[in-house]
C-alpha positions in Angstrom: 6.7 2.6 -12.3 6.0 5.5 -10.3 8.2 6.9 -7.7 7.7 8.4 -3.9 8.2 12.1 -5.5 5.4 11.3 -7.9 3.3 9.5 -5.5 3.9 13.4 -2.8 3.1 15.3 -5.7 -0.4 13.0 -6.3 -1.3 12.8 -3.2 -4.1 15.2 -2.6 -5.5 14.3 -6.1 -5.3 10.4 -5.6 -7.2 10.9 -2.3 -9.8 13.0 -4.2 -10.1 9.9 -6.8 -8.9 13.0 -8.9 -6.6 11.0 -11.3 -7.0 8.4 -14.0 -7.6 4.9 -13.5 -4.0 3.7 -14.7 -2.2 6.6 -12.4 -4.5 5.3 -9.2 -3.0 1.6 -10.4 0.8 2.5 -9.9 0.3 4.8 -7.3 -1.3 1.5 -5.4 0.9 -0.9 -6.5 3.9 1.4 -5.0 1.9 2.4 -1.8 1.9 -1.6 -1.4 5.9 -1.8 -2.0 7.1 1.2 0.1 6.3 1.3 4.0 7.1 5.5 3.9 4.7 6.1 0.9 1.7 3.8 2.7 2.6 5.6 5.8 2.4 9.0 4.7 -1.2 8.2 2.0 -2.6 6.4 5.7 -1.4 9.3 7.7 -2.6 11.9 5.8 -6.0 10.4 4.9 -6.6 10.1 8.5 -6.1 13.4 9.2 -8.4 14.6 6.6 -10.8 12.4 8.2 -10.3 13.9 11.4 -10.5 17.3 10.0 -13.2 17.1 7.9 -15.4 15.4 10.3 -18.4 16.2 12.4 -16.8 14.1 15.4 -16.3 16.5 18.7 -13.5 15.3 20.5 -13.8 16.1 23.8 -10.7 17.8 25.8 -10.2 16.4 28.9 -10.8 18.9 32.0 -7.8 19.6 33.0 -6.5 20.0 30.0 -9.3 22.7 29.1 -8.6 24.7 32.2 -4.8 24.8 31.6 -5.3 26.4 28.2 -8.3 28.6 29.3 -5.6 30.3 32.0 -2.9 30.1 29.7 -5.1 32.0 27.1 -6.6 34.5 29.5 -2.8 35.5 30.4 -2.7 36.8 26.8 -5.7 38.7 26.7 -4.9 40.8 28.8 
């Protein structure tokens, strides 16, 4: 049975489908028994997703303008 320390150092090959079939088994099979583990493969996955994506998220104005002043504060 594999262990959260195994599953951490897997991670970025299991969600490249970058490990054999019978590692991908157990890493599922504890991802289903441990809340952290599921947590953190969700998480992370997520973020890829996010990062990796062609989505624009918009910020909201206010937000934008903050920053902008903020930023032109250290250009100078």
């Amino acid at each position: 049975m594999i262990d959260c320390e195994q599953v951490l150092q897997e991670l970025s090959n299991y969600l490249d489908s970058d490990v054999t079939e019978q590692l991908r088994q157990q890493i599922e099979e504890h991802i289903h028994s441990c809340g952290n583990c599921k947590v953190l493969v969700d998480t992370t996955r997520e973020t890829l997703q996010l990062v990796a994506g062609e989505k624009v998220l918009e910020i909201p104005h206010g937000v934008s303008t903050r920053l902008l002043e903020r930023l032109s504060v250290l250009w100078k």
